[in-house]
C-alpha positions in Angstrom: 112.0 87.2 97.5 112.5 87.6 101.2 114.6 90.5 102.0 116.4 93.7 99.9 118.7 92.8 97.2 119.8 95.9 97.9 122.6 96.2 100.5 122.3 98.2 103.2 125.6 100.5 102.3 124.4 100.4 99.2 121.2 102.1 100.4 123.0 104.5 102.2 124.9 106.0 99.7 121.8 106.1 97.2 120.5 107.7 99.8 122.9 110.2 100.0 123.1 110.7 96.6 119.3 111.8 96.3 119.7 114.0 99.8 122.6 116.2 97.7 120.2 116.9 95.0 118.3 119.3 97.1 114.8 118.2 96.2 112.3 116.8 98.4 112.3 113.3 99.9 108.8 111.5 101.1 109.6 109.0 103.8 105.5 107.9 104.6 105.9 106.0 107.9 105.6 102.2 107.9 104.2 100.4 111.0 105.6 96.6 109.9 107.2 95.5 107.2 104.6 94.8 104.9 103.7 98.8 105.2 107.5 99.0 104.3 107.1 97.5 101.3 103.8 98.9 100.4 105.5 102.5 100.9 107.9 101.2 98.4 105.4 99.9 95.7 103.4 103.3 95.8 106.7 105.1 94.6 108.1 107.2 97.8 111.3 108.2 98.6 111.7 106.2 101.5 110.7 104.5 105.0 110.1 106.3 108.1 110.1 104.6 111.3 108.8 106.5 114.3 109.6 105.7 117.8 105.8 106.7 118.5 104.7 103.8 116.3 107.0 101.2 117.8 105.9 101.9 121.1 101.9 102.2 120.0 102.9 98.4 118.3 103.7 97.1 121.9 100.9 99.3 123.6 102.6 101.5 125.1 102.9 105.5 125.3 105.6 107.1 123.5 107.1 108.2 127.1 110.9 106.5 126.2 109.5 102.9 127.3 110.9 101.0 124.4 114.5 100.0 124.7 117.5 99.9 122.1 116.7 96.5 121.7 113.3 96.8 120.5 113.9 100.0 118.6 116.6 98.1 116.7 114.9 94.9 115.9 112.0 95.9 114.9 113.6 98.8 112.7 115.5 95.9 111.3 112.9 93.7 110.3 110.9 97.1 108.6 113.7 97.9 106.7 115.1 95.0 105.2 112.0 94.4 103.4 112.5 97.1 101.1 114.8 98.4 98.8 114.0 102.2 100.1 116.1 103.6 102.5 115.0 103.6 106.3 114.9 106.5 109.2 114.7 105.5 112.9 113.2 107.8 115.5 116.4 106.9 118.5 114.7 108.8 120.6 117.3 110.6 123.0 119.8 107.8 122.5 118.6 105.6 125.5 121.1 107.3 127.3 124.1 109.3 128.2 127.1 109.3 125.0 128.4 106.1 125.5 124.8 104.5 125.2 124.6 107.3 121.7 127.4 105.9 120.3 126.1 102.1 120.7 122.9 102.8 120.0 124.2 104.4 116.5 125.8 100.9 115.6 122.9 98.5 116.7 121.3 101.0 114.4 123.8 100.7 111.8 123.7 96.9 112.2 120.2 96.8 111.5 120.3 98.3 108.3 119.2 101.8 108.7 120.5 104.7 106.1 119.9 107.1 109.2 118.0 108.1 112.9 117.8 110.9 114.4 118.8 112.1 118.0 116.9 114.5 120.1 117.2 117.3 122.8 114.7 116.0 124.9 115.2 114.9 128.5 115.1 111.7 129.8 111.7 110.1 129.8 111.0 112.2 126.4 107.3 112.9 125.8 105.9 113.1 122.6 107.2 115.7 120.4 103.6 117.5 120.0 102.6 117.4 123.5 102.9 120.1 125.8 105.3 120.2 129.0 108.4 119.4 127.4 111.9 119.8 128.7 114.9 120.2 126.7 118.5 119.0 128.1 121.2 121.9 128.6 123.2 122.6 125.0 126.4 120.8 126.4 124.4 117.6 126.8 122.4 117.9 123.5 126.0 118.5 121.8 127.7 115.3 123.2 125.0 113.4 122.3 126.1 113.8 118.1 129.2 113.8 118.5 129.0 110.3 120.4 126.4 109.7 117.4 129.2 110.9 114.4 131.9 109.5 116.3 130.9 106.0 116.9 129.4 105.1 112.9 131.8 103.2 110.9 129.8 104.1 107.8 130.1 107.5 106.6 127.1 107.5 104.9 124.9 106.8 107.8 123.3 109.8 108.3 123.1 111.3 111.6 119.8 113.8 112.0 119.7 115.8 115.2 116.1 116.8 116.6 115.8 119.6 118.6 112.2 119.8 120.6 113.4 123.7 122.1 111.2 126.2 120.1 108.6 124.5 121.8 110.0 125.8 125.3 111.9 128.6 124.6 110.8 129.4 121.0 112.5 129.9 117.4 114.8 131.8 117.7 116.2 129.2 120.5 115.6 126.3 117.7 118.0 128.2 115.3 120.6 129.0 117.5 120.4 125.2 118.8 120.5 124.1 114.9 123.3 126.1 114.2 125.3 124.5 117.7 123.9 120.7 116.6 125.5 121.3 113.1 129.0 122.5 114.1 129.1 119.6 116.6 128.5 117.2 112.8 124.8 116.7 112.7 124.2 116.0 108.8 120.4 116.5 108.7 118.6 119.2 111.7 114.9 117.7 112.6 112.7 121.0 113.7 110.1 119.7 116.2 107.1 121.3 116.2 107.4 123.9 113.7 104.2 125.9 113.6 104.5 127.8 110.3 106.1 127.1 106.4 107.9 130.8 107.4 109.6 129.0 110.7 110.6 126.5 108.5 112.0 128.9 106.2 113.5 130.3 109.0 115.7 127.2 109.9 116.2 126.4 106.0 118.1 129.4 105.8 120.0 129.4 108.9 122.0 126.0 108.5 123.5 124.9 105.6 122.1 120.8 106.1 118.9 118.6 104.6 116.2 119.9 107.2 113.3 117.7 107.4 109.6 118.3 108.4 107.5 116.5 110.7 103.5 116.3 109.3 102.0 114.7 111.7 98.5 114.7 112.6 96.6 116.4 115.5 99.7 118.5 116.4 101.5 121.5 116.4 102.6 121.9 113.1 99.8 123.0 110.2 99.8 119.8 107.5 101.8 121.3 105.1 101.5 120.1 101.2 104.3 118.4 100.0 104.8 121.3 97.3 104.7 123.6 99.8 107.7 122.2 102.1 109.4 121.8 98.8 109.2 125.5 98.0 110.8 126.7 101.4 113.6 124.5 101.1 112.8 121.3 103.2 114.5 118.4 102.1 112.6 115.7 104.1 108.6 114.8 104.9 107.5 112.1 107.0 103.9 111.9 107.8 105.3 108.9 110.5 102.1 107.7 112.4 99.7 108.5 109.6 99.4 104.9 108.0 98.8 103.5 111.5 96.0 105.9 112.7 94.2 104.5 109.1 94.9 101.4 110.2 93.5 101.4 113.2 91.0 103.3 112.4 89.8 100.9 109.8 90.0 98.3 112.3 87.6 99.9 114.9 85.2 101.1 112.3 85.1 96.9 111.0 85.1 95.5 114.4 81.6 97.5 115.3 80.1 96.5 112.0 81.1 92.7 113.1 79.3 93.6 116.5 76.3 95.5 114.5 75.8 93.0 111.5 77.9 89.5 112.6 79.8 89.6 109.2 82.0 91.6 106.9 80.6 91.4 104.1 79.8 95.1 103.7 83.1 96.1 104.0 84.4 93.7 101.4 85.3 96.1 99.0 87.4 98.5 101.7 89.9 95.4 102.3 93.2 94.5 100.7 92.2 91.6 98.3 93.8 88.8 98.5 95.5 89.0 95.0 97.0 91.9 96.1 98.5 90.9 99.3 100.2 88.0 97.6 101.3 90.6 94.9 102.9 92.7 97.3 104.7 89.7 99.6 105.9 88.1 95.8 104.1 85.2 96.7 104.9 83.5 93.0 108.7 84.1 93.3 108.5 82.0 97.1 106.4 79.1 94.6 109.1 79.0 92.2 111.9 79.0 94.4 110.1 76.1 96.1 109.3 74.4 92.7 113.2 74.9 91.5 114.4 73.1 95.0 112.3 70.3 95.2 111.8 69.4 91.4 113.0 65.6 92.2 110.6 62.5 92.4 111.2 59.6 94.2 111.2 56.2 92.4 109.4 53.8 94.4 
């Protein structure tokens, strides 16, 4: 009933736990908290949370609009309703180091077992788009090591993204890997990967969880989960997937309310009722209720 039972350190180090054991983690992304806990019900790994999402929520690009504020609060209200372990796209930090290292406690504070920091400049542009720019390696360095140096929980787990193979290629992306690691990076994100061979590429050239990004309409070919699994990637998120259905559900109702002035065709393609109060544990709220107020007044 209401939020996790489980803690959020205690979430972390589970976390952790699973990330050591080498296999592969499904992080679907949610779009609100009732996603969150739908994610958890179907039996994944864990929670995504993509900064492309949070700003599509406010209507907005994904242009580095949202603010830490945002970012946080919502990211807090997604994962404290589940007991599965959240990631937070941070974007590049919403700022320079000092605004890395707070933004990696507001994160913290919120509840999250990890984000992710990337190389991108400042605004960032969506990570499958073209006419990226990538900031110099001294600034893409200090940003995770204001990241490592500023969490107070060691099992927060810091993921650097690096956006540069789209601009100056693999080769670029492993060298950059390599550099993100040795400044304490415990995951690398590889943006944009076009092939299960470049992935195997950076999969052999650090010595970190790597995680892949299978999102649609962009760069990268959607990979099976069996197939990221055999070239070593630790991590999946598919993070605006559950959104786009969403939506697209939506659209596809609204012009049948327009066409036919009811729903009733599309009856069977909704969430039943039963369900919904299933998943939000709508008996344990009635008992708590019941077990509160179980006095009478004598009159």
């Amino acid at each position: 009933m209401l939020y996790s039972e489980t803690t959020p350190a205690e979430k972390r180090r589970l976390f952790r736990e699973r990330l050591a054991t080498g296999e592969l983690l499904r992080f679907p992304g949610a779009f609100n908290p009732l996603s969150a806990r739908l994610i958890e019900q179907k039996g994944f790994d864990g929670v995504y949370i993509s900064g492309a999402v949070l700003s599509a929520d406010l209507g907005l690009p994904d242009i580095g609009l949202t603010t830490l504020t945002e970012v946080a609060g919502r990211a807090k209200q997604i994962a404290r309703m589940t007991e599965l372990p959240a990631i937070v796209d941070a974007d590049t930090g919403f700022g320079e180091p000092m605004n890395v290292a707070r933004t990696v406690q507001e994160i913290e504070d919120a509840g999250l077992a990890g984000l992710h920091i990337e190389d991108q400049v400042n605004p960032k542009r969506c990570g499958h788009l073209d006419g990226k720019q990538v900031v110099d390696t001294s600034t893409a360095l200090g940003r995770i090591r204001a990241a490592v140096d500023a969490r107070r929980d060691a099992n927060l787990l810091i993921m650097a993204r690096t956006d540069i193979a789209a601009v100056d290629g693999l080769d670029a992306a492993i060298d950059r890997a390599k550099q993100l690691v040795d400044a304490g990076a415990d995951a690398i994100f590889p943006e944009a990967m076009r092939s299960l061979e470049e992935f195997a590429a950076v999969r052999d050239a650090v010595d970190v969880p790597i995680l892949a990004n299978m999102t649609e309409f962009g760069k990268s070919e959607l990979f099976t989960s069996q197939q990221l699994a055999d070239v070593g990637v630790n991590i999946v998120i598919w993070p605006v997937s559950l959104l786009r259905i969403a939506m697209g559900a939506a659209g596809r109702a609204l012009d049948t309310l327009n066409d036919e002035g009811s729903l009733t065709r599309k009856l069977g393609e909704m969430q039943h009722r039963a369900d919904l109060y299933e998943l939000i544990d709508y008996e344990g709220y009635n008992r708590f209720d019941t077990s509160v107020f179980n006095f009478t007044i004598d009159r």
